[in-house]
C-alpha positions in Angstrom: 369.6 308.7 51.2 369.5 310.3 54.5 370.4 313.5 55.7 371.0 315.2 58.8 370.8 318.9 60.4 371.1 320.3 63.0 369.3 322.7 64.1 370.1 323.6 67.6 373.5 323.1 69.8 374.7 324.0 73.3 378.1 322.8 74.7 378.1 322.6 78.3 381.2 322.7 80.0 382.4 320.8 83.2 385.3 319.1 85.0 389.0 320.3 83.6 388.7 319.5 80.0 385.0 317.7 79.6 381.9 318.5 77.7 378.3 317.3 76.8 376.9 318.7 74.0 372.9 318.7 73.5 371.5 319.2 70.3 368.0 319.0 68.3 368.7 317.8 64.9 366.1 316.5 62.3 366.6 313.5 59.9 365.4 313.6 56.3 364.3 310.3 54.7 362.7 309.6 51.1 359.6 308.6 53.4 359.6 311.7 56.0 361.3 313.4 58.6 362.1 313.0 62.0 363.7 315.5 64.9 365.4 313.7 67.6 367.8 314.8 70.5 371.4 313.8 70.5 373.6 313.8 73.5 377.0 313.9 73.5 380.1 313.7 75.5 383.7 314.8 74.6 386.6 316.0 76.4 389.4 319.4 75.1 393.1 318.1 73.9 395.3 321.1 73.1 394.6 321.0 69.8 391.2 319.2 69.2 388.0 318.6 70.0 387.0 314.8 70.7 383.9 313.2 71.2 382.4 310.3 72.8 379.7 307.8 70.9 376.2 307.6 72.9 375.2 304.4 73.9 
């Protein structure tokens, strides 16, 4: 099984309703674990927060 945290986040605002958000998380496998950067961008709807798959 593998599991994710994350252990830092910082949302980063820009345009009218856009956001990246850059965060160190760590992986935990039966074999080891791994930290790794994500990056990822979203945009604001008046009610939710949305976000964008990194390619």
């Amino acid at each position: 099984m593998v599991e994710f945290k994350t252990l830092k986040s910082k949302e980063i605002k820009f345009g009218k309703n856009s956001f990246i958000e850059i965060s160190k998380r760590r992986v935990i496998t039966p074999v080891g674990e791994n930290d790794f950067i994500a990056i990822s961008r979203g945009y604001y709807l008046p009610v939710e927060i949305i976000y964008c798959t990194s390619k």
